[in-house]
C-alpha positions in Angstrom: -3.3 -13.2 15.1 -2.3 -14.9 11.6 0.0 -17.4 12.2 1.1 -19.4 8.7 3.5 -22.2 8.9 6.2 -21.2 6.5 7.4 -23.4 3.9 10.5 -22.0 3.5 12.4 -20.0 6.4 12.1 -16.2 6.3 13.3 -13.7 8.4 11.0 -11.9 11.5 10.5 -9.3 9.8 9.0 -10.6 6.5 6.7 -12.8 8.5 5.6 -9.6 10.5 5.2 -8.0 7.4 3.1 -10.9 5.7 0.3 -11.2 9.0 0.3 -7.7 9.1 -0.8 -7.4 5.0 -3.1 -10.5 5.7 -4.9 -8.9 8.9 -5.4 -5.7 6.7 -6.8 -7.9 3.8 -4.8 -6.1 1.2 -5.3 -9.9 -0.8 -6.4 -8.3 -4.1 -5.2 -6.0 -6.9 -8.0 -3.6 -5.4 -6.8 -3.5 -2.1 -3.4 -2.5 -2.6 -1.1 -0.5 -0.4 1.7 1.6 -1.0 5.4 1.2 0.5 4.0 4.0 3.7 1.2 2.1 4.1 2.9 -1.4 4.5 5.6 0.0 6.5 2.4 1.6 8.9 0.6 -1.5 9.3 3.5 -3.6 10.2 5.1 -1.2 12.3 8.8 -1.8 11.0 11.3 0.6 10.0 11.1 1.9 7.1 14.3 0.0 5.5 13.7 -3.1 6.8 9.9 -2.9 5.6 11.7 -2.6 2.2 13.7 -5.5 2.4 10.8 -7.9 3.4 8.6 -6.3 0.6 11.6 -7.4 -1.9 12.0 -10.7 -0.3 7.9 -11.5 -0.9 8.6 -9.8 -4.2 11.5 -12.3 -5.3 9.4 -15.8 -3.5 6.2 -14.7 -5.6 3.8 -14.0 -2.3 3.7 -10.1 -3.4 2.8 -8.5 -6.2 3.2 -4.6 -7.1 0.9 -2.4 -9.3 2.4 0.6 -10.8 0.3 4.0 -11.3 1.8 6.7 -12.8 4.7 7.9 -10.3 3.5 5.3 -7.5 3.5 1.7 -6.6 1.3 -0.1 -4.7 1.5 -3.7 -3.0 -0.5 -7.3 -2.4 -0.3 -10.3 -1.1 -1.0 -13.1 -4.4 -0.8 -16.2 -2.1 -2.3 -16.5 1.4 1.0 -18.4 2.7 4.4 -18.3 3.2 
């Protein structure tokens, strides 16, 4: 199991979510994952799975790729 200490606090399910996309390796633009995916591996519901992808989004530990109708996600740093 990952286990990061944060450096700022986050909630349960945004840490789940983080060790989850770090034991997958999605670490690179190659690697990326979509919402489904993300919400798979971490095993959260699906709206809370969205609200820890935001959360990474706004603290600059996520990134998202956008395809044509689709986005995909990865981690940019390897810590909270």
């Amino acid at each position: 199991m990952v286990k990061n200490l944060p450096m700022f606090m986050v909630s349960p399910q945004v840490e789940k979510l983080f060790n989850s996309l770090m034991r997958g390796g999605i670490v690179s633009e190659d690697k990326a994952v979509s919402a489904e995916k993300a919400t798979s591996l971490s095993k959260l519901p699906k709206a809370q799975c969205m609200n820890a992808i935001q959360e990474l989004k706004k603290t600059g530990v996520l990134k998202d790729k956008r395809n044509n109708n689709s986005v995909y996600y990865y981690l940019v740093k390897t810590s909270l």
